[in-house]
N, C-alpha and C positions, 0 to 999 in steps of 0.2 A: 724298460723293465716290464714284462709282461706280467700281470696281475689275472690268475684264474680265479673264479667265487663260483664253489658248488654250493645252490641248493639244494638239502637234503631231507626229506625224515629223518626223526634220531630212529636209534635204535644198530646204527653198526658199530662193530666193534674196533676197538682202539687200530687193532691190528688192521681191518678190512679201510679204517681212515690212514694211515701210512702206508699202505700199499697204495691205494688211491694216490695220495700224494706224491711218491714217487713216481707211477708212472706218470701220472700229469704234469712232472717235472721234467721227465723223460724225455718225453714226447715232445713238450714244447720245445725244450733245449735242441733239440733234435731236427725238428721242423722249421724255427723259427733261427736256426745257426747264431743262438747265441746260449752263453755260458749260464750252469744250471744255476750257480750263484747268484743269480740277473731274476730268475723267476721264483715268484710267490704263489700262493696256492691258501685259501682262504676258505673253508669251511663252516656252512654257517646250516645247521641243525635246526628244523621246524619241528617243535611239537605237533602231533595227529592230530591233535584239537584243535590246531591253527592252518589245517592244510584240509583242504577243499577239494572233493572231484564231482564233477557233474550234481553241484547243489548242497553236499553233504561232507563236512565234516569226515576223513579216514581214520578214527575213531571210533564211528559210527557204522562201518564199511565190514559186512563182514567177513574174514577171513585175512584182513587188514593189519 
């Protein structure tokens, strides 16, 4: 059973997280010749204030 985990920023929408999941379903099922029912797909949403680039916080980032 293939297990995907995206890390993400929050901030997308319901619709752009089920799209995501399908095709990550897709794809695997596809690639991986096995049934879509078999893969999982695991979304897991960091808040900006808890994601880091180059020292700083993207929260703090601007146009972020």
């Amino acid at each position: 059973m293939p297990l995907i985990r995206v890390d993400m920023l929050e901030g997308r929408t319901p619709e752009q997280k089920r799209e995501l999941i399908r095709e990550l379903t897709e794809t695997t099922s596809r690639v991986l010749n096995t049934p879509r029912e078999r893969v999982r797909v695991v979304i897991h949403e960091v808040p900006k204030t808890h994601w880091g680039i180059g020292g700083t916080p993207v929260s703090e980032i601007p146009g972020r």
